[in-house]
N, C-alpha and C positions, 0 to 999 in steps of 0.2 A: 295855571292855577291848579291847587291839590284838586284831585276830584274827589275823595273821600272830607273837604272842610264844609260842603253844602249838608252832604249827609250830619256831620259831625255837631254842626248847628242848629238841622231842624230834630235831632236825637235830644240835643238840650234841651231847647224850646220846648219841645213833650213832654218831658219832666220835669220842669219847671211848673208848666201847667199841670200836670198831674198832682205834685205837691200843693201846689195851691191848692185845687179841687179838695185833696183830702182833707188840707189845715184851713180851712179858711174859717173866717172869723162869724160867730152866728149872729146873725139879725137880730135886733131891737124886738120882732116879733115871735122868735125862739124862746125866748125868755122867761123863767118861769116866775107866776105870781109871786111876789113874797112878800106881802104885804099881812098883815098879822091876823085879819081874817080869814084869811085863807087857811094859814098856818092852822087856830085854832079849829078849823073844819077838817084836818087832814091830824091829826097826831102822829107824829113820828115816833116809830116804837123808842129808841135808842137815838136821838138828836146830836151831832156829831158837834154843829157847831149852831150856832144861833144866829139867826139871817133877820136883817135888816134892810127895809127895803132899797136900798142904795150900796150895802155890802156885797162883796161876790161872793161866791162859795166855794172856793177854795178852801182844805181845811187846814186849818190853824194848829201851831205845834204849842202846845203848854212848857214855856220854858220849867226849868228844876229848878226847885225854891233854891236863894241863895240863901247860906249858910253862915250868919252874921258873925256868930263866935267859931275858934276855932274847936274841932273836936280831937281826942287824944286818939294817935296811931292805934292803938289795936282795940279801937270802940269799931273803929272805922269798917264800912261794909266790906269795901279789898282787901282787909289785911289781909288772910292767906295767900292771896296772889301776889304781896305785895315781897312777903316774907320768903317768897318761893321764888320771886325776881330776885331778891336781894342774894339768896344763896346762890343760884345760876350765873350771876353775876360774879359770884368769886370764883366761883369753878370757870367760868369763861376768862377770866383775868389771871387763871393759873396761880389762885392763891391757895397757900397748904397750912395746915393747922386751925389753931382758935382765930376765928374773927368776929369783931364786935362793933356792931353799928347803934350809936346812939340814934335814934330817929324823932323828931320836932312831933308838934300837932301837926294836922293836916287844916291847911290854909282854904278857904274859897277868895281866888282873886276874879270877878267880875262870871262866876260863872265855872272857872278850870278850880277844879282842885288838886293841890302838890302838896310837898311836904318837902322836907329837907334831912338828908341822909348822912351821918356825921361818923363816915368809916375807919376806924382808929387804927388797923394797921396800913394801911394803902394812906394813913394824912391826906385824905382828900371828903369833899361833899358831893353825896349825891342827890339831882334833884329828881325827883321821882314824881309824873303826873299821874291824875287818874281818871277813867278806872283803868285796871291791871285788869286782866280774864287772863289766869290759866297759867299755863306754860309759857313763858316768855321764847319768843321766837331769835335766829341770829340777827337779824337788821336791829330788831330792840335790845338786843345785849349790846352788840359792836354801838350802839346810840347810848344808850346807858354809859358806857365803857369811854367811852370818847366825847361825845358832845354833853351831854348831862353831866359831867363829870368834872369838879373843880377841885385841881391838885392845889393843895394850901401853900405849896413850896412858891406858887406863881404870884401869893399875896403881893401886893405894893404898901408903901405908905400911905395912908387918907393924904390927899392933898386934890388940887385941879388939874387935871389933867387934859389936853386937846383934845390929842384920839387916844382912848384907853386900848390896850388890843384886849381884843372880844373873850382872849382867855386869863387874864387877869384880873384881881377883883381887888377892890382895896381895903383896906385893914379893918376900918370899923365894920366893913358890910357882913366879912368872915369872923367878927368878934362878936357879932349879935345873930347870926347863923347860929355855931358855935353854940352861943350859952344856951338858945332855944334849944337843941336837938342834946344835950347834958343834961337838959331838964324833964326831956320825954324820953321816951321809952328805951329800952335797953334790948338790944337781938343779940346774941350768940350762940353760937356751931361753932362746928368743927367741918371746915371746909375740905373733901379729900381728892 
């Protein structure tokens, strides 16, 4: 038998039990009053969250209001970020000259908000999430460039399909893309 697997066992064991020791769960009697008189005897300068006496106190994250209607591209808080992906995007795609992206409202779907990017020399849509900060880095161009990225030439016919492949889109979806992103906002540069 190894003689180093005794040691190697009771080395675990110790640490195991040490973890424990550190995380272990507190007692019923650790627990602090939070019953509401208590509360009003104690005022919290700045109350983070509001405890109820069977609530924990973990604190709670305030989701961001959703956004019923949608608002126009360059109301929007990232447009300059947005506007500064878009152009790094044609310089990373090695495009030269005028380019012109019509760009949609910006959508809130359940919480993410995008928009949809209607690049008229490259014939393709980009889908653009947000928020953008800044300078757009290479992982989010090379993403941009290739997976966000729906080349129009890949359209199919609307009809039923089994498995669609994941880069193809069918005709009414890029027809109502399309007329959104013709109807909002207008970008162009000159890409060098």
């Amino acid at each position: 038998m190894n003689l180093y697997l005794p040691r190697l066992i009771t080395a675990f064991l110790a640490f195991i039990a040490g973890v424990c020791a550190v995380w272990s769960w507190p007692s019923e009697a650790k627990k602090p009053n939070l019953d509401n008189a208590a509360i009003a005897e104690k005022p919290m300068i700045a109350p983070l969250v509001k405890a109820t006496p069977r609530q924990n106190l973990e604190p709670q994250i305030e989701p961001r209001p959703r956004r019923i209607k949608p608002i126009p591209f360059d109301r929007h808080e990232n447009f300059e970020d947005a506007v500064l992906t878009l152009k790094r995007l044609a310089n990373y795609m090695g495009k030269k000259g005028l380019q012109t992206f019509r760009v949609s409202e910006v959508r809130d779907d359940h919480g993410t908000e995008f928009t949809y990017a209607y690049w008229m020399q490259d014939n393709s849509i980009i889908i653009l999430h947000f928020p953008l900060y800044g300078e757009p880095s290479e992982p989010e161009l090379f993403w941009l460039s290739d997976k966000a990225r729906i080349d129009l030439k890949d359209v199919v016919p609307t009809g039923d399909y089994g498995n669609l492949v994941f880069r193809l889109v069918q005709r009414d979806w890029a027809d109502k893309v399309l007329a959104s992103c013709k109807a909002g906002y207008e970008l162009r540069f000159v890409a060098k």
